[in-house]
N, C-alpha and C positions, 0 to 999 in steps of 0.2 A: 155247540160245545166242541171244543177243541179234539183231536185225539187224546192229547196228555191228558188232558182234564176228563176226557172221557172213562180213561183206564184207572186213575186215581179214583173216581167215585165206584166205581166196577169193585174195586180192590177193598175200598171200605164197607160196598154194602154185600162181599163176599163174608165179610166176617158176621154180620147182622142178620143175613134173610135166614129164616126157617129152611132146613131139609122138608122137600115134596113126602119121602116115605116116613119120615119121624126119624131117619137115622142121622148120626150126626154130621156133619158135613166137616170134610175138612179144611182147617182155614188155607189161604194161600197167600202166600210168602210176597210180600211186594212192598211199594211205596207207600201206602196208605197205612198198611198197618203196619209198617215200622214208625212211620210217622205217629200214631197213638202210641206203640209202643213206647218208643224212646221218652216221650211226654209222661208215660205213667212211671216210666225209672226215674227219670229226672225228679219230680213230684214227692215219691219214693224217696229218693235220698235227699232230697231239702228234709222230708219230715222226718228223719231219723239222725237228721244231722252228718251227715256223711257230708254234706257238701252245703255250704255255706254260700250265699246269695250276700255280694256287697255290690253297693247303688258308688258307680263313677263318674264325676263329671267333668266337665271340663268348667271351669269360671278364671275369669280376670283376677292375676293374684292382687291388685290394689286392694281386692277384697276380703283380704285374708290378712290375718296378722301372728306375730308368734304366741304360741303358748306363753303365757307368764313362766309355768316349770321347764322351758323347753332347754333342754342340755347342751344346746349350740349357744355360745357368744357370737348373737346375728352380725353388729358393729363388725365383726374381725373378718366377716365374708368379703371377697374381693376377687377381682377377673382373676388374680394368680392361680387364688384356693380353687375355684370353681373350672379354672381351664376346661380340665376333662369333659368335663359334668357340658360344658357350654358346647364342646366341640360334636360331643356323642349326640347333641339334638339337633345341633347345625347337618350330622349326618341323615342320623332318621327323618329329620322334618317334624319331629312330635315328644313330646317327654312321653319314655317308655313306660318306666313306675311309678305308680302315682305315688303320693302323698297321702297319709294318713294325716287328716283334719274332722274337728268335731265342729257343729255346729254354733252360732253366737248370737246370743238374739237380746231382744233390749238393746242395740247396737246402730244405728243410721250409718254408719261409717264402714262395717264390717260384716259376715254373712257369715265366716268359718274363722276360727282359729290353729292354726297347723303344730301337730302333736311335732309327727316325724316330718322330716323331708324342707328344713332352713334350706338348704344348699338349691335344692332343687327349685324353690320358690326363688332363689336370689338370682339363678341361671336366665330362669325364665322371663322375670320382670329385665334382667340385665338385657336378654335379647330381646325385647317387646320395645326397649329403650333404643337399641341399636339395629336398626331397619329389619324388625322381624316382627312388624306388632301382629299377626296371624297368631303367633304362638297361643296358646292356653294353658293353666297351669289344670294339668290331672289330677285328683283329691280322689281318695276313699274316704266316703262318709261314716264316721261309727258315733255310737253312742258307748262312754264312756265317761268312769270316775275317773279323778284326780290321779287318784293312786295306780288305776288300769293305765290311766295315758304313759304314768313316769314309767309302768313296768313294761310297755311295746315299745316308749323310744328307746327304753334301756336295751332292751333287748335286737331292735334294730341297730343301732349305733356301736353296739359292743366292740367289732369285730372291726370297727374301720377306724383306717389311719390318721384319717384327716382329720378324727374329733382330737384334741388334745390329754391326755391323761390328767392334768390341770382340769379344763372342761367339764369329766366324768365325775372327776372327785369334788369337784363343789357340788355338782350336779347329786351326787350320793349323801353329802353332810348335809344337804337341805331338804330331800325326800325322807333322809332319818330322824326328823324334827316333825316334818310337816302330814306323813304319813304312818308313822312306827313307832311313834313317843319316846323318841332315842333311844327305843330297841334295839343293837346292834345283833344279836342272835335272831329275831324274828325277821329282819330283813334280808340278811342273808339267807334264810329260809325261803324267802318269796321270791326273791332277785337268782336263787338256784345257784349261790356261790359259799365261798367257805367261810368262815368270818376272818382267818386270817388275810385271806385275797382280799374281803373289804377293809381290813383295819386300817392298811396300808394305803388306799387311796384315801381314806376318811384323814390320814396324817397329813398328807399331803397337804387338801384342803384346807388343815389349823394349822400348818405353818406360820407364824405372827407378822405381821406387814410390814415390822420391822427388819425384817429376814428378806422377805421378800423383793426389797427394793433393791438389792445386790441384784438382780437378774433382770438385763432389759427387757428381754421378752422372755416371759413366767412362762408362756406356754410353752417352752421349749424344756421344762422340767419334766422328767421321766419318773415313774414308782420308783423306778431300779437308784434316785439317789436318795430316796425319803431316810432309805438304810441308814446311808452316812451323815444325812444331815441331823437327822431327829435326836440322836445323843449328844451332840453338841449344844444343844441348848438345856444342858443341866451339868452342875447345879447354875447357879445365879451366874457366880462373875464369869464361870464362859460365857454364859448367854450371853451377858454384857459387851465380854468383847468380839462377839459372833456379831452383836448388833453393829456396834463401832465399825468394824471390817465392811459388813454390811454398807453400812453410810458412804463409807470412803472409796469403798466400789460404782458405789452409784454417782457418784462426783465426780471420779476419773472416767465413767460410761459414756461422759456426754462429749469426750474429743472426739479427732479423727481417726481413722482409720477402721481396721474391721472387726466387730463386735466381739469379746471374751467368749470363748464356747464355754456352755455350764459346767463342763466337768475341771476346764480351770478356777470358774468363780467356785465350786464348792471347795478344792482345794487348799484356795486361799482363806475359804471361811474356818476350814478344821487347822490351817495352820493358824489362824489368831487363833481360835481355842487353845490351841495348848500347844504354845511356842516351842520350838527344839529350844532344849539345853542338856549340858551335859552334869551328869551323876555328881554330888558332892563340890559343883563348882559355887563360887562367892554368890551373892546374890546382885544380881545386875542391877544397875543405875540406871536409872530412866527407862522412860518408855519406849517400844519399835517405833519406828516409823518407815514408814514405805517411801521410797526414791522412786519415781516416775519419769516418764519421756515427757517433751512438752506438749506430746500431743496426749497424755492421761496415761499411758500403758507402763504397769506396774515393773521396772528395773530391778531390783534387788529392795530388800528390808536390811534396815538396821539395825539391828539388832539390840544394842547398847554398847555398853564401855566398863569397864572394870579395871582393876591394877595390872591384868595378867593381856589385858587385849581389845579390839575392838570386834564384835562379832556380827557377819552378815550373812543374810544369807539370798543367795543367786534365785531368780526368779525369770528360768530362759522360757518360760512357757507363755508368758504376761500379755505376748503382743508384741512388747520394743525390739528393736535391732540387737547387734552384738556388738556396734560403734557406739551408740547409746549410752549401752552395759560399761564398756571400757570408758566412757566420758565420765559416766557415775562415780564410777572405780576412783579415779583422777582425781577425781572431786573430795570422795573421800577421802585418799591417801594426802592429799594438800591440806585436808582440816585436821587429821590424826595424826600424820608421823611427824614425829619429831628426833 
């Protein structure tokens, strides 16, 4: 037997053998018995719950697939969204946190389902594909309801940027259905939020798809415009002509150039709502119509025609030039004055 090994059994059976005269012997402090020791804290706090025991592994993500609830739109993952995510494993050599995935059985094709952690499975499978097939995707295994998984992704996802506020709030009008019986008070109770903080994503979410198609990319909508948008669609004929604006955003959307920032297409939505006019004037003739570049970007509105004038209004935010704007102009002034 080795010396080490000699002093380690010395050490364990210092704590065991009987005192010669019956007095108690005192233990001695060493490797052995901290060794038991630390085992019986450890032990100790598994049974009292102080510390919690989760099983990690590594598997092939081919084998995993998303949660049906899971609050990421996988489809929208892409080398861009993921850079960081790709680069920070290219550093370490390993994905640092794992993924929280539950088991899937009755399955030939699948082993886990992944609660949290879309981004991290898309990372991984992405460098597995791009000369890095060593990779493994890390999974913490739990067991868990429907309603536990929607409240740990909620609650992992809360706080990051990358998920969309779009994202969240469908992610929230469908766990309020499917989990809370369109409770809106009880869920916010479980989700540990206010119910006005949820209203306002839940608005988002019912926006009408009518509305929606004014925005080429939805995810780029914020809580912060549900404010200004959500009154514009009452009573009826705004909505109506919130919709109309709508359409006709979305038909100009598909020229050249570079994409309307949201907080101009909301603009334009509150101005169809409820055109400028002034106090006590005639009532206009015909309907606005919007003057565009030829490549879709919104120049000025028409306003209409009256006995007293023709009224437009200037729209330098649109996208078009200011050569454009003055073509427009020209245009106009050649079919009006006379």
């Amino acid at each position: 037997m080795s010396r080490k090994n000699a002093s380690f059994a010395a050490e364990l059976a210092a704590g065991i053998a009987p005192p010669e005269d019956g007095a108690p012997a005192p233990r001695r402090p060493g490797l052995g018995a901290n060794v038991l020791t630390n085992r019986e804290n450890r032990l100790a706090e598994l049974a009292a719950g102080t510390v919690v025991s989760r099983t990690h592994e590594l598997v092939d993500p081919a084998r995993c697939r998303m949660w049906a609830g899971h609050n990421r739109e996988y489809a929208l993952l892409n080398e861009e969204r993921c850079a960081d995510l790709i680069e920070s494993m290219k550093a370490q050599g390993r994905q640092e946190m794992p993924a929280i995935v539950r088991r899937v059985r009755g399955e030939p094709d699948y082993d886990f389902e992944v609660i949290c952690g879309a981004r991290r499975h898309w990372s991984i499978s992405w460098l597995r594909s791009h000369n890095y097939p060593d990779f493994r995707f890390l999974v913490d295994i739990r067991e868990l309801s429907d309603e536990e998984a929607f409240r740990i992704a909620d609650i992992e996802n809360r706080a990051r940027e990358d998920l969309s506020d779009l994202e969240r709030a469908r992610d929230y009008l469908r766990a309020l259905e499917a989990y809370y019986e369109g409770r809106q008070k009880v869920m916010a109770e479980r989700i540990n939020v206010t119910e006005s903080w949820l209203s306002r994503y839940l608005d988002l979410a019912r926006l009408p798809a009518e509305l929606m198609i004014a925005f080429p990319n939805p995810q780029d909508l914020r809580i912060k415009h549900v404010t200004t948008i959500k009154p514009l669609l009452k009573p009826d004929d705004r909505r109506q002509r919130v919709f109309a604006e709508a359409a006709a955003l979305r038909a100009r959307s598909g020229g050249e150039g570079a994409p309307v920032a949201v907080p101009e297409i909301v603009r334009a939505l509150a101005l169809a709502a409820d055109p400028p006019k002034k106090s006590g004037s005639p009532k206009r003739s015909g309907s606005s119509e919007t003057v565009a570049s030829q490549n879709g970007k919104p120049l000025l509105r028409f306003e209409g025609k009256d006995r007293k004038g023709v009224r437009i209004t200037l729209l330098p935010h649109g996208g078009g030039s200011r050569d454009e704007a003055e073509a427009a102009i020209k245009t106009l002034l050649d079919t009006h004055w006379q």
